[in-house]
C-alpha positions in Angstrom: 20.3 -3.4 0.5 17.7 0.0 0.3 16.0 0.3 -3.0 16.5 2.9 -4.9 13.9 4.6 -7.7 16.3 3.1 -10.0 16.9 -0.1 -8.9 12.8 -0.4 -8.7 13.0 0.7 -12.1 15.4 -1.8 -13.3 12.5 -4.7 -11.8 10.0 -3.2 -14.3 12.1 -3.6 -17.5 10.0 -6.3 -19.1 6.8 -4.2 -18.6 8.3 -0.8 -19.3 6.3 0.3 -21.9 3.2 -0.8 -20.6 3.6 1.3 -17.7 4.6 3.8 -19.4 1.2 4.1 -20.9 -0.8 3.5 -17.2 1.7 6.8 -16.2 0.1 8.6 -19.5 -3.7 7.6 -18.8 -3.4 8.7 -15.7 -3.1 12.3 -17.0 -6.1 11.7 -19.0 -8.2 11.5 -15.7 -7.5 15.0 -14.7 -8.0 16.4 -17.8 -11.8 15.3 -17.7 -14.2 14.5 -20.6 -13.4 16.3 -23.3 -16.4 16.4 -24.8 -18.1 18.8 -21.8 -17.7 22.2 -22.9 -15.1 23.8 -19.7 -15.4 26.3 -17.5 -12.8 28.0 -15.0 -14.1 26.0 -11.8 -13.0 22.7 -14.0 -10.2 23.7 -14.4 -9.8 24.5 -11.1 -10.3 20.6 -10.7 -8.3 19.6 -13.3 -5.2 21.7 -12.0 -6.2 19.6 -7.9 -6.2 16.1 -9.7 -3.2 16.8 -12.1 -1.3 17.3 -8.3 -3.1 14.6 -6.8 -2.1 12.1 -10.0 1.4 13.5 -10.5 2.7 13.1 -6.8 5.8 10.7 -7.7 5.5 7.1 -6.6 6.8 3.9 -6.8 4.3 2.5 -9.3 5.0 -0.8 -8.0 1.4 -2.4 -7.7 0.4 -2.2 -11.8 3.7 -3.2 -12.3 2.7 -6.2 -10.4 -0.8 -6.0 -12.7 1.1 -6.4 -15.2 3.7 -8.3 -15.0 1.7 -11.4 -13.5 -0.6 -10.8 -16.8 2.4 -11.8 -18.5 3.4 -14.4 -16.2 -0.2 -15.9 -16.7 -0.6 -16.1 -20.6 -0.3 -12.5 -21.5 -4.0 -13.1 -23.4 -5.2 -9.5 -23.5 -2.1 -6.8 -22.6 -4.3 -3.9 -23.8 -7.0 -4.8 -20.5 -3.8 -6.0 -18.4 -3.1 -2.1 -18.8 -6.8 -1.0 -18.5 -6.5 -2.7 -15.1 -3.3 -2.0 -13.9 -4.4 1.9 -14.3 -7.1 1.3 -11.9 -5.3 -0.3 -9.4 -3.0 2.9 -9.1 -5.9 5.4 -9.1 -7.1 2.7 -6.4 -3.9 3.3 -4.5 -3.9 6.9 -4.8 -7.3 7.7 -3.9 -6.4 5.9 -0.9 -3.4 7.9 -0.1 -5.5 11.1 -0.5 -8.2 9.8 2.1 -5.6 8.5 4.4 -3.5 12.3 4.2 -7.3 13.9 5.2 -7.8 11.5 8.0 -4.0 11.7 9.5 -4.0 15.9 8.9 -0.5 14.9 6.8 1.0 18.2 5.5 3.5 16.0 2.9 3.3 12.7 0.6 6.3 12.1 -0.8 8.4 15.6 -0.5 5.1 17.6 -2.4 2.2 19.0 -0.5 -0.9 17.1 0.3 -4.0 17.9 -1.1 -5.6 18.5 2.8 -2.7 20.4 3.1 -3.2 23.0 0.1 -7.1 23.3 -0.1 -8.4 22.0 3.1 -10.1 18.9 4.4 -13.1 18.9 1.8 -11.5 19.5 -1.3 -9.3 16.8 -0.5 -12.1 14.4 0.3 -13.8 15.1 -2.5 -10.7 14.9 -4.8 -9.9 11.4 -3.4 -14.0 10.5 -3.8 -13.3 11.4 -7.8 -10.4 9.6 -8.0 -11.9 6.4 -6.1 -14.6 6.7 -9.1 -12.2 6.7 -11.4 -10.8 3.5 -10.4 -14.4 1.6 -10.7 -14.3 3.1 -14.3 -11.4 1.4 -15.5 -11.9 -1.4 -14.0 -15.4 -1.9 -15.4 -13.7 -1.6 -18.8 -12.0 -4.6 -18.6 -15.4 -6.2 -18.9 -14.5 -9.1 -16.7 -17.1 -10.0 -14.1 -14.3 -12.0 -11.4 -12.3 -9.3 -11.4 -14.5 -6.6 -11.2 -16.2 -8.1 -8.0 -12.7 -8.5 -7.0 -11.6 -4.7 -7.2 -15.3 -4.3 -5.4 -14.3 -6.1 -2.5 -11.1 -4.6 -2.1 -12.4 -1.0 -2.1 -14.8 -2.3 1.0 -11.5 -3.8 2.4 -9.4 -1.1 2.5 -12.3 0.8 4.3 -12.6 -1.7 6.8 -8.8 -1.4 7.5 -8.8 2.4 8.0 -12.0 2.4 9.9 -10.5 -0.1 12.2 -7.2 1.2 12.2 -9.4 4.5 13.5 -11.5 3.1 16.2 -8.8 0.6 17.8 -6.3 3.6 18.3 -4.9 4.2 21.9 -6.3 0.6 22.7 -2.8 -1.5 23.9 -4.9 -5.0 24.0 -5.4 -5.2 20.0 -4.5 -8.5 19.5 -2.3 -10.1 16.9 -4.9 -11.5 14.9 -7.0 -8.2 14.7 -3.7 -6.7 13.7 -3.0 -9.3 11.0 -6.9 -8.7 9.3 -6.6 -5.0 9.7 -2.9 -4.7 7.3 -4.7 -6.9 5.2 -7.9 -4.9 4.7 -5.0 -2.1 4.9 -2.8 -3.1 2.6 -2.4 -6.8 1.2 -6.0 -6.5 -0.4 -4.4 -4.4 -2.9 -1.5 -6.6 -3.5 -3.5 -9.4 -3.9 -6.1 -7.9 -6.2 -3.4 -6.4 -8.1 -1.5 -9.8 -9.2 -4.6 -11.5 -8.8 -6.4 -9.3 -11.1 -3.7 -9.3 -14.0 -3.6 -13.3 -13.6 -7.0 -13.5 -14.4 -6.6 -11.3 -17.7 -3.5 -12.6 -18.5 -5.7 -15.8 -19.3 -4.0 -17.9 -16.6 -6.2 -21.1 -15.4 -7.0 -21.6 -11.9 -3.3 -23.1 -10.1 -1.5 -19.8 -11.8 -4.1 -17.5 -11.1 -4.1 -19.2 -7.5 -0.5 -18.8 -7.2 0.2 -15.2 -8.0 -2.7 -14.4 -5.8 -1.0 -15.8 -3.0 2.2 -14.1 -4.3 -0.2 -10.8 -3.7 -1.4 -11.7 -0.5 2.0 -12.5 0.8 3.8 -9.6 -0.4 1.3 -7.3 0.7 1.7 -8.6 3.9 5.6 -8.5 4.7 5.3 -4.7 2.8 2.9 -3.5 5.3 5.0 -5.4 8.6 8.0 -3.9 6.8 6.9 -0.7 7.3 5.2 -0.9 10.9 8.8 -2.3 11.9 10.6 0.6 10.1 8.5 2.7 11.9 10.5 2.0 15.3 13.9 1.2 13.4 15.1 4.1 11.4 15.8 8.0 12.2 13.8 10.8 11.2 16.1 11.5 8.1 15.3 8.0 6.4 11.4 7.7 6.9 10.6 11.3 6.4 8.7 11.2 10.0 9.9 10.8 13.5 10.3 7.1 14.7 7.6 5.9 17.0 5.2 7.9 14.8 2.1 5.0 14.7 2.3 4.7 18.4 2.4 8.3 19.1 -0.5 8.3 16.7 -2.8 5.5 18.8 -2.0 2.7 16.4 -1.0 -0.6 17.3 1.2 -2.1 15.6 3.1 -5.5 15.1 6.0 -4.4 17.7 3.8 -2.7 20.2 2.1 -6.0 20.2 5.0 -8.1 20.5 6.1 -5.8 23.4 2.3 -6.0 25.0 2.5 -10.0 24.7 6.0 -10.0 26.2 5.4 -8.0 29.2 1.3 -8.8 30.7 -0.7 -6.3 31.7 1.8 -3.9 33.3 3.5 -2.8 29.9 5.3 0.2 28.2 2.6 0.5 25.8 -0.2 1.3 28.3 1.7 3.2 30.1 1.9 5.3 27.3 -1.3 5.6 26.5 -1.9 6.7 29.8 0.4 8.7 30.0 0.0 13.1 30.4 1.0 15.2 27.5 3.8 16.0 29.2 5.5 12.6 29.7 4.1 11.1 26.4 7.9 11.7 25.1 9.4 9.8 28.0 6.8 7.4 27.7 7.4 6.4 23.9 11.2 6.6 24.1 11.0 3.6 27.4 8.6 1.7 24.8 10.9 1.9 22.1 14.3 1.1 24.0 12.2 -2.1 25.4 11.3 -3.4 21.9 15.0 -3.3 21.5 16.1 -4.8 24.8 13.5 -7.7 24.4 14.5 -8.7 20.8 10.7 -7.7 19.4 12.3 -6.0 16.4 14.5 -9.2 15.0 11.1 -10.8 15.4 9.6 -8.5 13.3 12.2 -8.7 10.6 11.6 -13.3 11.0 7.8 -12.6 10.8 9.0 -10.5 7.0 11.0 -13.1 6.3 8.5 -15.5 6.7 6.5 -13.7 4.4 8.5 -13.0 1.9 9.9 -16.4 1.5 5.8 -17.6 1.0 5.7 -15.1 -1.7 8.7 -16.4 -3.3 7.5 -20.2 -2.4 4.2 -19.1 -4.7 6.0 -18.8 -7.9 7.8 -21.9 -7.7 6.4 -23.7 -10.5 6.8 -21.1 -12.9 8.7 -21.4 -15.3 11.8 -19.1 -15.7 11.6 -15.6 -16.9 12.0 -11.8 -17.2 9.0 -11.2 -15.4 9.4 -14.1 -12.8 12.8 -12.6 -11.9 11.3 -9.2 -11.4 8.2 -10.7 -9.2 10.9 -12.1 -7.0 13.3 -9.0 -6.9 10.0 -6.9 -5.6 9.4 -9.8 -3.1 13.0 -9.1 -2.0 13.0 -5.5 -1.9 9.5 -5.6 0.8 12.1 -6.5 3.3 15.1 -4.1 2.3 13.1 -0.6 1.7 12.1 2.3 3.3 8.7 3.3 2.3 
């Protein structure tokens, strides 16, 4: 089954009006500090950040704040919501940097912001939002999770950074691959459950567990994606299939293929390949992954991690917000991003 905006929306019952509220405060962030006295060119910035904070999403990693705050004790909801608004301004700034960086014209069917005022607006936008972010979080007043959120800002640097310098290189390995979607990706996950864990009051095993519920999820979201990326048509991922390889980047399937094949492989090839054959090129590397089995593998390694996600609640107890944690675990391997 494909999730739907409504049946992600029917996972988030037991924290609706919680999020509700992180949706509202995020409209506070554009609208700046009251207390400065205006002028037009802040409004300018306030009418950039209201389209950089209103581009629809799925809102699904401070629902995971959240609901793992209530999972672990529910001790302080008020900072639960505190943090799970700076998880998503987390998430967004990153979107905004990663737009600037891949020249993307669209995010989610509206106009980037690279797109509509250039590369350094757009940097600049995404530098304010990141700042953001480290506000809220500091407001939680918690020291373990604010050197957590620190750590996973430097992460998700190191991911796109490597993700930058290691394109058009066939021999990234596995492993590189694996640290890279967690830098990437995962870190977020993981600091987003682990994070509402810690202020949900939870002791150490709980706020063990749902970080490894993070980690794991985080994980089989990002291979999800890397193996949609050669398994769907233009008209379900919004972007041509191959897109990642015909971008340079290496990911789980073209690494399958690379350790199927040796050194005389589909993947170098295209890389080497002239402009004019690169279509050729990707289309032989594609049909191969198919012919060779490299994209059920892909779905086994999701599996995989998915049912560790699911295997890190297990001594929870049964709820509303254990059956959504689950559902979202299940819906990483039936999505499209």
């Amino acid at each position: 089954m494909i999730p739907t905006p409504a049946s992600y929306t029917s996972l988030f019952v037991p924290i609706e009006a919680e999020l509700e509220r992180v949706v509202d405060t995020l409209g506070t962030v554009a609208a700046g500090d009251e207390t400065v006295a205006r002028s037009a060119g802040s409004d300018a910035v306030a009418e950039r950040l209201e389209h950089v904070l209103s581009v629809p999403g799925k809102r699904v990693r401070p629902a995971i704040t959240l609901l793992a705050a209530r999972l672990a004790g529910n001790a302080d909801p008020a900072k639960a919501i505190t943090m799970a608004t700076a998880v998503e301004l987390l998430h967004i700034a990153t979107l905004v940097h990663d737009d600037t960086v891949d020249s993307a014209d669209i995010r989610r069917g509206q106009a980037t912001a690279s797109n509509l005022w250039g590369r350094n607006v757009a940097v600049l936008l995404g530098d304010y939002v990141f700042a953001a972010s480290a506000r809220f979080v500091c407001a939680t007043g918690n020291v373990q999770v604010i050197d957590r959120f620190a750590a996973t800002i430097m992460e998700l640097s190191k991911g796109e950074l490597t993700e930058l310098l290691d394109a058009g290189n066939a021999s990234v390995s596995r492993g590189a691959y694996l640290e890279r979607i967690f830098n990437k990706t995962a870190s977020l996950f993981m600091t987003a459950s682990e994070s509402g864990a810690v202020l949900g009051g939870g002791g150490p095993d709980r706020v063990r567990r749902l970080r490894e519920f993070g980690y794991n999820l985080g994980m089989a979201y990002q291979v999800m994606d890397d193996l949609l990326d050669f398994d769907s048509t233009r008209e379900q991922l919004g972007k041509p299939a191959g897109h990642d390889l015909a971008n340079g980047v290496m990911t789980l399937p073209a690494i399958m293929l690379v350790e199927r094949t040796g050194p005389d492989n589909a993947i170098g090839d295209f890389f080497r390949s002239s402009p004019e054959d690169r279509a050729l090129k990707l289309e032989r590397a594609m049909t191969e992954m198919r012919v060779r089995g490299v994209l059920d593998d892909c779905r086994q390694t999701v599996s995989a991690y998915i049912a560790a996600a699911r295997g890190a609640l297990s001594n929870f107890a049964p709820s509303p917000e254990l059956d959504s944690l689950l559902g979202l675990a299940e819906f990483a391997g039936a999505r499209f991003s």
